[in-house]
C-alpha positions as CSV (number, residue, x, y, z in Angstrom):
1,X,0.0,0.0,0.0
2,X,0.9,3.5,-0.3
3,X,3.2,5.3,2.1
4,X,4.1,9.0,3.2
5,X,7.7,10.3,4.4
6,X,7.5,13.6,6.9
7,X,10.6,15.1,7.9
8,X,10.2,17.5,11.3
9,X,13.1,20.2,12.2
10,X,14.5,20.6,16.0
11,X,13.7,23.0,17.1
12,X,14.7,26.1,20.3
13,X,11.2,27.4,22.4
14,X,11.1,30.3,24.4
15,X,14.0,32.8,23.0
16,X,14.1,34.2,25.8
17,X,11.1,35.8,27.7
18,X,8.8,34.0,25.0
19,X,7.7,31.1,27.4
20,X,5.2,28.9,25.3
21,X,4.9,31.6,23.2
22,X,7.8,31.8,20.5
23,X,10.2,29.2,18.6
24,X,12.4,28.5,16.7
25,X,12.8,25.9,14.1
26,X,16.4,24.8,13.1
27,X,18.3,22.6,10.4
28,X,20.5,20.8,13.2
29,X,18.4,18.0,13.5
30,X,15.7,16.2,12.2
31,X,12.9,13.3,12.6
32,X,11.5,11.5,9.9
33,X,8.6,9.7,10.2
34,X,6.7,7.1,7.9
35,X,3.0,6.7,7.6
36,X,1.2,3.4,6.1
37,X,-1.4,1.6,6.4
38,X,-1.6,-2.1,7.2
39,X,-5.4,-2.5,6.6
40,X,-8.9,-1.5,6.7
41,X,-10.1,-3.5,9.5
42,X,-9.2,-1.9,13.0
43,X,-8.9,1.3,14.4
44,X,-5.6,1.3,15.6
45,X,-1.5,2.7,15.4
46,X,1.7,0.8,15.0
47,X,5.3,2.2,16.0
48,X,7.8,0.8,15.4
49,X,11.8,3.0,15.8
50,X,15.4,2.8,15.6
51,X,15.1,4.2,19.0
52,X,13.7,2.8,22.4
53,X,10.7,5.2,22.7
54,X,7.6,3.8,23.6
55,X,5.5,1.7,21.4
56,X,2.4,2.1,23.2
57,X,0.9,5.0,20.6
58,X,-0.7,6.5,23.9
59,X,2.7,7.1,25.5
60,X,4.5,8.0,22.2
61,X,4.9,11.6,20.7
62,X,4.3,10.3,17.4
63,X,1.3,7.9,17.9
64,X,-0.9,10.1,20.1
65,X,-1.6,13.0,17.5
66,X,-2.5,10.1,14.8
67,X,-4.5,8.4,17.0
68,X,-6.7,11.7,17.7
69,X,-6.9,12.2,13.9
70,X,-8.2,8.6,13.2
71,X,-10.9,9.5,16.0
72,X,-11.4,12.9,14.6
73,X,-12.2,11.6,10.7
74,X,-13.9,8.1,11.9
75,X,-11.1,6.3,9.9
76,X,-11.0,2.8,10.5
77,X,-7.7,1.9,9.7
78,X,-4.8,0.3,10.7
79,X,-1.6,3.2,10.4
80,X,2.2,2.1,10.8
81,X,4.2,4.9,12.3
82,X,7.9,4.1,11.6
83,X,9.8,6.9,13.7
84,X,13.3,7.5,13.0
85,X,14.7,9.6,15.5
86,X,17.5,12.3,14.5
87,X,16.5,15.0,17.2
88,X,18.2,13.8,19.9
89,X,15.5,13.4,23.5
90,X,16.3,15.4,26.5
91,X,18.3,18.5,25.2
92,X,15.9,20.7,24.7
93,X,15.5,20.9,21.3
94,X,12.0,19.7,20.4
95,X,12.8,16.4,20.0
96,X,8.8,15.3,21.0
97,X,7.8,17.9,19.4
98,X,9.3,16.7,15.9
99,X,7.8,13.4,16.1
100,X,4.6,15.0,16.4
101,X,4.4,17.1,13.4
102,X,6.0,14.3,11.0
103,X,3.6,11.9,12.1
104,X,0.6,14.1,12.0
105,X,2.0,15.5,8.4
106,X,2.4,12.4,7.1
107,X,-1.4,10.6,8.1
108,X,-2.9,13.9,6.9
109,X,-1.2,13.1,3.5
110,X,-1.9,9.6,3.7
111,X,-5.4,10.2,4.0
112,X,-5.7,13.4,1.7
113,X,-7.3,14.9,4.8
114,X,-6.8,18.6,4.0
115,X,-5.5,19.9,7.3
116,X,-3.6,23.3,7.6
117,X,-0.3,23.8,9.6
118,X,-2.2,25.2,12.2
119,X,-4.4,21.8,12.4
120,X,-1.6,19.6,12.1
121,X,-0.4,22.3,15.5
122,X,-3.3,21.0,16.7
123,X,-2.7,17.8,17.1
124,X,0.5,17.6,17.6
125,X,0.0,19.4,20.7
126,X,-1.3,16.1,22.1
127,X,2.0,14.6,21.5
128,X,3.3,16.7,23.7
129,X,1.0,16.2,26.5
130,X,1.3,12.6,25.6
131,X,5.5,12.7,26.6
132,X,5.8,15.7,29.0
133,X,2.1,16.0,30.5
134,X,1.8,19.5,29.0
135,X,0.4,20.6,25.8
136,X,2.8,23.2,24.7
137,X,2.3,24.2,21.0
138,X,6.1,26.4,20.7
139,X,7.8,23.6,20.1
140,X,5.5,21.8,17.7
141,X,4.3,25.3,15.7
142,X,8.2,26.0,15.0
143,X,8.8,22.2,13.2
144,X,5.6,22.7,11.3
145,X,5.7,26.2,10.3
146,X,9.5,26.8,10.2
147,X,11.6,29.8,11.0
148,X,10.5,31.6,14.4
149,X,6.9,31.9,15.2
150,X,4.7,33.0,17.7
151,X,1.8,31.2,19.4
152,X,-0.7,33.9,19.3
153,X,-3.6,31.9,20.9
154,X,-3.5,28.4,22.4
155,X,-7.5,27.5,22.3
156,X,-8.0,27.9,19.3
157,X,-4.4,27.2,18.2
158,X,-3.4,30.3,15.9
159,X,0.1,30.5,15.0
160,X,2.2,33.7,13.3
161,X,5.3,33.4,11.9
162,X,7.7,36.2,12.8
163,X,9.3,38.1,9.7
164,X,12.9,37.8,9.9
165,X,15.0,41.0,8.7
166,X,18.3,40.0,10.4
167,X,21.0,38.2,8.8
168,X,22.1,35.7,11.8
169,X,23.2,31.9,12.3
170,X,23.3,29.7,15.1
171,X,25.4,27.8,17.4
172,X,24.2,25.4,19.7
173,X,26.1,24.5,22.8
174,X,24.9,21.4,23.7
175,X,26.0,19.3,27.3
176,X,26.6,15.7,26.9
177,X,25.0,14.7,30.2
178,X,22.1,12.5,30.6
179,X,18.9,14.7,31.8
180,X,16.9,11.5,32.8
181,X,13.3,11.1,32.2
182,X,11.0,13.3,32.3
183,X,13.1,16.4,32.1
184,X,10.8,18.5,30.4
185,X,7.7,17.6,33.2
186,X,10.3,18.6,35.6
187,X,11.2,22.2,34.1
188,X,7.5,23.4,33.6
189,X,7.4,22.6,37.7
190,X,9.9,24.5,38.5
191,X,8.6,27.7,36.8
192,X,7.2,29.6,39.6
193,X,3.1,30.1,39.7
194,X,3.3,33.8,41.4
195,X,5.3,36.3,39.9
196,X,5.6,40.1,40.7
197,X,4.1,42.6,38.4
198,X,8.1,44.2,38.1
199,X,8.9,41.2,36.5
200,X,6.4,40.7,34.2
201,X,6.8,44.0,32.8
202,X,10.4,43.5,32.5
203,X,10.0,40.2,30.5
204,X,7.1,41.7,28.4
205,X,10.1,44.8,27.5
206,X,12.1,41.5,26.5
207,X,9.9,40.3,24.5
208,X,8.7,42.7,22.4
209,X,12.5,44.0,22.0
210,X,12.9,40.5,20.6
211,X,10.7,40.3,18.1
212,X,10.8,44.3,17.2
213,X,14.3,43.4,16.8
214,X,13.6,40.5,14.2
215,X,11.4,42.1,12.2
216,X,13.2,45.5,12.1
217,X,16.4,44.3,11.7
218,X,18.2,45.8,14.7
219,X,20.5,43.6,16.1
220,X,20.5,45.6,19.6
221,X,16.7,45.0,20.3
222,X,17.3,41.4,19.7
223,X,20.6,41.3,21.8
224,X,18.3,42.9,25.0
225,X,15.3,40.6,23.8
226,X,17.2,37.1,24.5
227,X,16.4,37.9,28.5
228,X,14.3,36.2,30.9
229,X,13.9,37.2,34.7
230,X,11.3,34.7,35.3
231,X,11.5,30.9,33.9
232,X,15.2,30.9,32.9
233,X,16.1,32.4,36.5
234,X,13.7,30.2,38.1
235,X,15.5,26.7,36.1
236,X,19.3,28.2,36.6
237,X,19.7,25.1,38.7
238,X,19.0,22.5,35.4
239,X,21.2,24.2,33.8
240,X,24.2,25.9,35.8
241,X,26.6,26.6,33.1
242,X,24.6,28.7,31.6
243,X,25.1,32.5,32.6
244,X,28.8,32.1,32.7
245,X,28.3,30.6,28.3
246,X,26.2,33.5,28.2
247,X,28.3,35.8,29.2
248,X,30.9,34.4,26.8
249,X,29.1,35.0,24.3
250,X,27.9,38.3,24.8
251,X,31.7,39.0,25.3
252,X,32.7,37.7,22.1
253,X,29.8,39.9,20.3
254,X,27.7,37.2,19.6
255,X,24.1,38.7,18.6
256,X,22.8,37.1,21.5
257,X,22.1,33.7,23.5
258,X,19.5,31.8,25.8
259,X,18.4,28.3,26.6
260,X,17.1,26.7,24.6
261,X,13.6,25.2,25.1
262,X,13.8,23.6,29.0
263,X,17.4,23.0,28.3
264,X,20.7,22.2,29.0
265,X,21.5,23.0,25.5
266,X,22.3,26.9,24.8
267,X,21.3,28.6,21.5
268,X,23.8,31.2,20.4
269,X,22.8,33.4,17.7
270,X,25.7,34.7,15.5
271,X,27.4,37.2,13.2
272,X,30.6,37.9,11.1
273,X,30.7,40.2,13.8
274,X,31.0,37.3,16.4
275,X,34.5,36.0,17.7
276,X,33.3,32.5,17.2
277,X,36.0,30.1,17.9
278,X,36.8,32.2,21.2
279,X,33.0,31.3,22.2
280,X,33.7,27.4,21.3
281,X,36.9,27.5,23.3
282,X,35.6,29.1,26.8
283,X,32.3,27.4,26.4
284,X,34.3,24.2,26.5
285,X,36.6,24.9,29.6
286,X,33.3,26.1,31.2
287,X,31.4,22.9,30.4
288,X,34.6,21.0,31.6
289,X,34.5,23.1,35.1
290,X,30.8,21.1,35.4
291,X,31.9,17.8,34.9
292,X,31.1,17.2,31.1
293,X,31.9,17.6,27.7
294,X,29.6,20.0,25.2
295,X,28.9,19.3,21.6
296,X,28.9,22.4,19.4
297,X,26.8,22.5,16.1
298,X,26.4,25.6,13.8
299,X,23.8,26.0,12.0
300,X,21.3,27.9,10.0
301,X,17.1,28.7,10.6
302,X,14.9,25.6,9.5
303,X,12.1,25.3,7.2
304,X,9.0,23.7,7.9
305,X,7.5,20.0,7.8
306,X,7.9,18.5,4.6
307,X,6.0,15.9,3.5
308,X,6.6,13.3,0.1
309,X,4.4,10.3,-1.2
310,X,6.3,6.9,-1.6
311,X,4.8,4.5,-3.9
């Protein structure tokens, strides 16, 4: 029978004071997933994976969003997911969150179902909750949209994508350390649930200097944009090399930096400007001071799901 092939980018939430709001979708990594299906008999989803995430669809990133759509359309049929993981789990770099798009990309294709990106959002969402307990569409709006977007409104799901007017790569700093499971359930709990009104307005001057800073170009805006007073300061624990890679960077004149996502990876967003190798250097002595290694992988804004029919 016919099949469909989805590709999903990694992908950095948050930039900053953007908490569930804005993302980032990246070329660094990617998850592919294939849709078929095995008959006409059964409601029902199949993983399989080069990887050992869960086969119970419920549990799995990829199989929860398909599940809802076969409930959604009343389709009977038996769907194979084969996930092949390329986003690697725990970083912070939307590696559920790619799953979920591919899959729901590629059984919208499969079944000619007509869906837009923000649908496909949608349900990917419950992929997320699926994994990590939450349904946070940043993640999941940045692998199916591409570039940076923001999650205007959560219920219903309404997603913008954020002009970019600033020439910029990136470079992410990412810890070889095992975060254990259920890192990301973990980070939302640490966020506090009271915050004072100074802070708020402080993160709200973050964020709009952020994306001002995108769309206009102006590489200062987005430099004071990649702040956070709130989530970041309240997860500095998960993630304590942070502020002195951050402060490397902005030393070297990189454009700016911030966690990426719940972390431990760092996104470093660059220029010819930007003193590069002195950032890869320092950032490895300071990872070295922690107790581990860091991988470092440049690379360049990501495109959206794409999706390709195999006979």
């Amino acid at each position: 029978m016919r099949s469909v092939k989805a590709t999903a980018f990694s992908s950095s939430a948050n930039l900053g004071a953007g908490y569930d709001i804005l993302s980032m979708s990246h070329s660094a990594f990617s998850d592919i997933v294939y849709a078929e299906i095995l008959n006409e008999r059964e409601r029902k989803v199949v993983i399989a994976s080069n990887t050992g995430i869960p086969l119970d669809p419920a549990r799995n990133s990829a199989g929860a969003p398909v599940e809802a759509i076969l409930r959604e359309f009343q389709l009977n049929y038996t769907v194979k997911l084969s996930v092949i993981k390329g986003v690697p789990p725990g970083l912070g770099l939307g590696s559920s969150g790619a799953s979920a798009v591919a899959a729901a990309a590629a059984v919208n294709e499969l079944f000619n179902l007509h869906l837009t990106l923000e649908d496909i959002v949608r349900f990917a969402v419950i992929g997320e909750k699926a994994v990590s307990g939450s349904p946070h569409p940043d993640n999941v709006a940045a692998s199916a949209f591409g570039g940076i977007v923001a999650v205007t409104s959560h219920d219903p799901i309404r997603v913008v994508r954020v002009p970019i007017n600033l020439d910029f790569k990136l470079m992410l700093v990412i810890p070889k350390v095992n975060t254990g499971e259920g890192k990301t359930k973990k980070a939302r709990e640490l966020v506090p649930r009271q915050v004072e009104v100074s802070k708020v307005v402080e993160n709200t001057r973050f964020l709009s200097s952020f994306i001002l800073g995108v769309v206009k170009g102006d590489r200062i805006l987005v430099r004071e944009g990649l702040n956070d007073n709130i989530v970041e300061k309240s997860r500095e624990p998960m993630y304590p090399h942070y502020p002195k890679i951050k402060e490397t960077a902005l030393k070297y004149d990189a454009v700016g930096a911030c966690v990426s996502g719940a972390g431990p990876t760092v996104l470093i967003l660059y220029d010819n400007s930007t003193r590069l190798e002195e950032i890869r250097k320092e950032s490895a002595q300071i990872c070295a001071q922690h107790g581990f290694s860091c991988d470092f992988i440049t690379t360049e804004i990501g495109e959206g799901v794409r999706v390709e029919g195999i006979n």
